[in-house]
Structure formats: structure tokens, C-alpha cells
N, C-alpha and C positions, 0 to 999 in steps of 0.2 A: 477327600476323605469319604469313605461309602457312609452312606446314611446309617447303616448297622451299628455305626459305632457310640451314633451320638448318644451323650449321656440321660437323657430324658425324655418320651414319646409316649405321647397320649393321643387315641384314637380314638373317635367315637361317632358314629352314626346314627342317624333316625332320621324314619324315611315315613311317610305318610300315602298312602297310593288311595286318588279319591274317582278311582272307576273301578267296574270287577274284574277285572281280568288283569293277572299280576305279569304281565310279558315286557317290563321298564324295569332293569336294574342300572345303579347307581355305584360304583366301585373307582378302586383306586390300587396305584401301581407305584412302586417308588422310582425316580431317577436321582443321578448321579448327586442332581444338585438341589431336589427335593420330589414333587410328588406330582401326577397327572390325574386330573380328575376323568372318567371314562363312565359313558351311559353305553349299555344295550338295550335296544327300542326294536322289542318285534310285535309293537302293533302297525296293523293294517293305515293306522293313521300319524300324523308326529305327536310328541309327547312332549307338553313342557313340562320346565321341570323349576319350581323356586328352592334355591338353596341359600341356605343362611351360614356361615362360614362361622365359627369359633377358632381365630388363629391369634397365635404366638412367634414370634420371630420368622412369617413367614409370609408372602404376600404373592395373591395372585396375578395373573399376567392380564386374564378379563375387569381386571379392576375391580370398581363397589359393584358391578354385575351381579346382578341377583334369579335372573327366570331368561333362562335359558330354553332351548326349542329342538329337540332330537327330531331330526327325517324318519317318517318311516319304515322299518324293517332295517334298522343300520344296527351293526357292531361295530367296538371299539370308538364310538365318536368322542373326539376329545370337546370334553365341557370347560377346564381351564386346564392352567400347570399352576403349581406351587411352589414357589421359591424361597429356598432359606436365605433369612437377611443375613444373619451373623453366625456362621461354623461354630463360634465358640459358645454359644450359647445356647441353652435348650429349648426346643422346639415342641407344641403343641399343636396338635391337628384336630378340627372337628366340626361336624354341620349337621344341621338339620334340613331335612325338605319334605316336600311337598309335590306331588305330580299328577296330571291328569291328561287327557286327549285334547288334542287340538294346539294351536299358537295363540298363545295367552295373549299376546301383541298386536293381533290382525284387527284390524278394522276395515279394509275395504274389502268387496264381494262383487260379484255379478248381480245387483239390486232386477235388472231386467228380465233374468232368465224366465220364462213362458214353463213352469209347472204344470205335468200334468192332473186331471182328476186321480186322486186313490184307488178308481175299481174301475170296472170291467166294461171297455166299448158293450154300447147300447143299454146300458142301466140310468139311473138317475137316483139320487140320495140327497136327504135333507140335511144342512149344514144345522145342528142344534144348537153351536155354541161356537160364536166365533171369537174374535180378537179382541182382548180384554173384556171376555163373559161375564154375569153375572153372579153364575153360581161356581165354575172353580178356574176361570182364567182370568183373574183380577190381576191386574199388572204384567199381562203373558201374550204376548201375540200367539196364541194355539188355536188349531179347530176342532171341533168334534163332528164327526159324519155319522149320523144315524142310521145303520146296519145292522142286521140280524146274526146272529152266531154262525159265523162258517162262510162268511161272505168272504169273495177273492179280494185280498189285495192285490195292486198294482203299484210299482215304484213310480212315483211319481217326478222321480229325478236319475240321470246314472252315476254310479258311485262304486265304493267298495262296502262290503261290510264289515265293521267293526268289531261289530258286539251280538248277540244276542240271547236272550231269554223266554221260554218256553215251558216251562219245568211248574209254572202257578197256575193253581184252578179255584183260590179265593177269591173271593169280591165281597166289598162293603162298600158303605156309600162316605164313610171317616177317611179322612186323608193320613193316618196313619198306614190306612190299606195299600198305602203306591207304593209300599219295599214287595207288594205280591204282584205288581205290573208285569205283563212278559212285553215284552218288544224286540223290534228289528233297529239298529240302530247302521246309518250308511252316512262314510263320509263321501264328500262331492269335490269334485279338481278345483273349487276357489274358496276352499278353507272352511267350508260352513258343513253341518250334520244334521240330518231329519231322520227325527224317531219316531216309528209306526206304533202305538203302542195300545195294548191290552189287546194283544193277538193271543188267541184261543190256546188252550192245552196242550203243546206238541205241536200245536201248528203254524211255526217259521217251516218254509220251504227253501232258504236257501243258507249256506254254512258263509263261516268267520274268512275272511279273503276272498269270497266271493266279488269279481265284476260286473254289477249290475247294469240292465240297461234302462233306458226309459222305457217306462211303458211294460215291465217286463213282472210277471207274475212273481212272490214273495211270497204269502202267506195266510192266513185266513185271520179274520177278524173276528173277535169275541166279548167277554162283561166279566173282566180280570183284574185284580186289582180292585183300584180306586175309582168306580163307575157308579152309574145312579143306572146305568141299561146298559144295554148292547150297542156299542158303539165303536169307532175307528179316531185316535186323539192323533193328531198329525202335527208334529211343530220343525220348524227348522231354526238352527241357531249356531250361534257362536260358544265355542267352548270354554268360557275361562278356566281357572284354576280352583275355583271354589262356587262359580255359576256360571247360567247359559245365559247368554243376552238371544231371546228367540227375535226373530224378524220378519214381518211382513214380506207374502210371498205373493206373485201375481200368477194366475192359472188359467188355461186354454179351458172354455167351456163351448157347447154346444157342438157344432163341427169343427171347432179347434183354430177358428181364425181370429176368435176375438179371446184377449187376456184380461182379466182382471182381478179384481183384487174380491174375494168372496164375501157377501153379507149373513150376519145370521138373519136364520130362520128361511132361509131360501130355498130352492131348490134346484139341484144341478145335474145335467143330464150330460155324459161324456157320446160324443159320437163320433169321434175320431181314433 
């Protein structure tokens, strides 16, 4: 019997998308013997997605599966199917979700990988604020690099770019200030993301799919947003669905043969 006929159908969606860029849609299709659930995922990175199911005489083929994980750039992937238990009875459909970048699920990484410095062979810059700061990286493995406005960034890993923002020239020193943050946002080949952030007015140099390399110029650094100065906030992490778990990163200093792990209040000089 085609689904058109049955005598009762209730549909209803809501969707929560908790990054800015709306390029994840969430849809559905009917089949013969009920209904396919279907993501398109055209961001640069994958996209989980938690969905909360409201059904009635119909049950899915992924089970009590809940956060689910779209590849990169795909259409039509199928998230479940939905099957009606009983023809003769009426059928409701409905879910809720939730989505963001990244695999909500990942826990292993390249812990090893040798980071480069942020800026420019032959400079040196002071780390003011390192791994679980004092004054705003309490519970956050992030760095702060002390740099003057307009100073070059450097990707300090290769990647793609995700995301980014440009477009704010506020700064306070209130943590309500960091919706005016611009940053470069790049994910990396073992599931993890570092964001360069309170890069100056206009000044990201490189666009949304961009393949980034190590070591390869980005953008300029600025006192945007949420800063107390002029400075470059570098963190890398894992994307869940509602937070980052950031992670300690280890970094090639001086001429690049020794990695480690950065202290505040130091001072680091790239020469490689």
C-alpha cells in the first residue's frame, strides 16, 4: 500500500545547527514501506548530527542510534530508514536535532604531531598566556602569543578551512566580547581543528575550502573581540556537539629540531 494512503501522518522537525555556517541539511523521503532519513553535508569538515526520534508504529533500522557522523561534502547520505510496524495502523514521524562540526565520537589523534610556531621564520614572540592561564584559559589548553596588530600569521598545521570570520573591529576585555572574535578556523586529516583567533578587520587571507599547508601564510593578527592586547589565541581541539575538548599541542622551536610542549611567559623564536 503507498504510504499516501495511510490514514494519519504527523511530521515534524527541529533542527538546532550549533556553528555559523548553515551548509548541513537534515530531510526525508518516503519509501514504499516507510521513510529514509537523508543528510546533505557541504561543509569542508564532517558534521555530527544527534537526532532524537518521536515515533509511533514505526521503527528505525540504526536502532536506539542517536549522533550520527556525515563525511564531508556528501549528498544524499543515508542516516537511517524507517519502517512501519503495522499497515493498519497510524503512523507518526518526528525528531529533533542538533549538529555541529566535527565526529562527536573521536578520541584518538596524532598526540605527536611536531606544530609549527604561528608567525614568521626569523621573529620571536612571547607566549603570555599558556595552558590553563590564569586570567581567561581556566580549564582550556589554549595559547596566547603577544603580537602587535598586522603581524603575519602562519598555519601552524595543514588542513582545510572551514570557517571563517573577519567582518569585527570591537574588543573588550568582558567575555561577552568573544561573539565579536574574527578567526580562521582549519580542520586537520586526524579529526582535530585549530582556531587562530582575533585576526584583525578584513584580515583572513585565505577562503572557506582552502588547502592549507604548514607553514603557509593566513592572516594577520589583531585586538578583536575578547582581548586585554594585541595578541594571536591559538588552540586546537576536538569538536563535540555542544563543546571543544582543546588538547595539548607539542611545537618545533628554535631551528626546528627540538618539539615541545610551550611554557608561559617564555619566549620563542622560529628559525626554521
Amino acid at each position: 500500500m503507498p504510504m499516501k494512503n495511510f490514514t494519519f501522518l504527523i511530521f515534524c522537525l527541529f533542527s538546532i545547527t550549533m556553528f555559523a555556517q548553515d551548509n548541513f541539511k537534515l530531510y526525508y523521503e518516503e519509501l514504499d514501506q516507510g521513510f529514509v532519513i537523508l543528510a546533505d553535508n557541504n561543509e569542508y569538515s564532517p558534521v555530527s548530527a544527534k537526532i532524537d526520534f518521536r515515533l509511533e508504529n514505526l521503527e528505525a533500522t540504526q536502532g536506539d542510534k542517536t549522533v550520527f557522523v556525515v563525511p564531508a561534502m556528501t549528498k544524499r547520505h543515508i542516516i537511517t530508514e524507517l519502517h512501519v510496524i503495522d499497515r493498519r495502523k497510524r503512523i507518526k514521524l518526528g525528531y529533533e536535532s542538533i549538529y555541529n562540526y566535527g565526529n562527536h565520537s573521536q578520541k584518538a589523534y596524532d598526540s605527536n604531531f611536531e606544530y609549527y610556531l604561528p608567525f614568521e621564520k626569523g621573529t620571536e614572540y612571547w607566549l603570555s598566556q599558556g595552558y590553563n592561564g590564569a586570567t581567561s584559559h581556566k580549564g582550556e589548553n589554549a595559547l596566547d602569543f603577544k603580537m602587535p596588530i598586522g603581524t603575519k600569521i602562519y598555519a601552524a598545521r595543514g588542513g582545510v578551512v572551514v570557517d571563517i570570520e573577519e567582518s569585527y573591529s570591537r574588543s573588550c576585555t568582558e567575555p561577552d566580547c568573544a561573539k565579536y572574535n574574527n578567526y580562521i578556523l582549519i580542520y586537520h586529516n586526524d579529526g582535530t581543528f585549530a582556531e587562530y583567533t582575533h585576526v584583525k578587520k578584513d584580515g583572513v587571507k585565505v577562503k572557506i575550502g582552502d588547502q592549507i599547508k604548514i607553514g603557509q601564510f593566513i592572516g594577520y593578527s589583531g585586538n578583536v573581540g575578547w582581548a586585554t592586547g594585541p595578541h594571536l589565541h591559538f588552540i586546537v581541539f576536538f569538536q563535540k556537539l555542544k563543546k571543544r575538548i582543546t588538547l595539548k599541542t607539542k611545537f618545533l622551536i628554535g631551528t626546528g629540531k627540538q618539539a615541545i610542549n610551550l611554557i608561559e611567559k617564555e619566549k620563542y623564536k622560529r628559525a626554521y
